[in-house]
Steps between C-alpha positions, in 0.01 A plus 500: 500500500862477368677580198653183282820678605432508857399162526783286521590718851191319625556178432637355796567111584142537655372564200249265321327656241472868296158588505387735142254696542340601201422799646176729346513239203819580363675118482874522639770429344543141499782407344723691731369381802540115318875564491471614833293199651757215274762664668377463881337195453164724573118425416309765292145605667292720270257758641241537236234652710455825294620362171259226355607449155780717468781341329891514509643464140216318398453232827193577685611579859435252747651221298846638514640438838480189738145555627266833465170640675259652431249718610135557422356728754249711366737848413722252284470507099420154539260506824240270664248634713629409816847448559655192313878439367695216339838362463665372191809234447660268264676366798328181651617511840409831542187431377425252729612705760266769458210292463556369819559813679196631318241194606568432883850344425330190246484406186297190559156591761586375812870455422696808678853551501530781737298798601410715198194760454232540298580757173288274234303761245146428486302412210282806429804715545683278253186512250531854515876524405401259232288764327688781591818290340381552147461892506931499680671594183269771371472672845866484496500686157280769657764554737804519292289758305462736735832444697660576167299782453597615827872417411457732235324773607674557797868476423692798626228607703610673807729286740271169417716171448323281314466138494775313303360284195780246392441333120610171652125523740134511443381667758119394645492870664359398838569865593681771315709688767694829482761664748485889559610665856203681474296141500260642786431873370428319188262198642313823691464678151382206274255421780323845472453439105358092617724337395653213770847407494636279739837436670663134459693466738486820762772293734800313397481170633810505687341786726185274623499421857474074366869550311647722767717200516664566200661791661494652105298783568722790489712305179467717215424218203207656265156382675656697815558789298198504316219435704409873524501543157274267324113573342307259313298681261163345366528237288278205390264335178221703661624873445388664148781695295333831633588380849857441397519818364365699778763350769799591243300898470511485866837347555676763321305812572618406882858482375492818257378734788135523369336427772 
């Protein structure tokens, strides 16, 4: 993860494409990184996996950049019961491209281009998305709800940094994730009063063994810095207001000492 302002140190002449990740379902901002991409000659590649039907100034994600996918495994806020995902372009070629890849390298049966695999969604998962589809925006709604009730609540609580919630987004609130250096004392604490949290992501991808390559561990750009920090608290169209209520009770009677 880097900032807009880091990003043009990473652009080398290697460099093909700037990948936004619309990270927890906050869209990013897109207009900056479309100056960015003009200038190098780059192609855009959303990551919508955790933000079905978020928007960015009033464009749907996904249909903002070159080409987008997304994601339906079963945890998403749009989710299949098995896993499933899909891509979305305007672009032809691309298209084209990825529906080869997707179907043994063919378009036509029988009629392979090269070696490609086999990533097509199946029908019952895609009659279940089709019926989930129509209940998207007013789960959404559940989850701006209680994130901004969180938002709220929990300002100036203890050392918590909250998530940022810029006017220009609307946010799908895949996960609503804070940042405290006491992120494990506090997991350990919530999970005595049931109630889960979770943490997304525990390692920085630039300290896995597969990008080791990178050599970027030790660089000290935020999703280095941060990975110790971050707790997603609960968060979804199934929790009642009372639940909501009793994680913000709990979340500051950790951080006022009352405990």
């Amino acid at each position: 993860m880097v900032s807009i302002e880091d990003l043009r140190k990473h652009i080398t002449p290697k460099t093909k494409a700037i990948m936004a990740v619309h990270l927890y379902g906050h869209p990013c901002d897109m207009d900056e990184l479309a100056k960015i991409a003009k200038e190098y000659n780059l192609y855009i590649i959303e990551d919508c996996a955790q933000a079905h039907g978020a928007e960015y100034k009033g464009r749907r994600v996904g249909g903002i950049g070159d080409i987008a996918t997304f994601s339906f495994y079963p945890g998403k806020n749009l989710g299949a019961y098995g896993d499933g995902g899909a891509i979305t372009t305007n672009n032809l070629e691309l298209s084209v491209q990825c529906r080869k890849i997707s179907n043994h390298g063919r378009v036509a049966k029988y009629d392979h281009f090269f070696e490609g695999r086999n990533s097509r969604l199946d029908g019952i998962q895609a009659a279940i998305l089709n019926v989930k589809l129509k209940y998207l925006d007013s789960w959404i709604k559940k989850r701006k709800d209680i994130a901004s009730k969180y938002l709220l609540e929990l300002r100036g609580t203890g050392d918590l940094i909250l998530p940022i919630k810029q006017d220009w987004a609307k946010q799908a609130y895949h996960l609503f994730v804070i940042r405290t250096d006491r992120r494990d004392e506090l997991k350990i604490y919530l999970a005595k009063k049931n109630i889960q949290t979770g943490i997304h992501y525990p390692i920085a991808l630039p300290k896995l063994k597969a990008y080791s390559y990178t050599e970027q561990a030790s660089e000290s750009f935020f999703a280095n810095c941060s990975d110790g920090t971050l707790l997603s608290l609960p968060i979804g169209e199934h929790m009642s207001e009372q639940n909501v209520l009793n994680v913000i009770h709990e979340v500051k009677l950790f951080f006022n000492g009352q405990v």
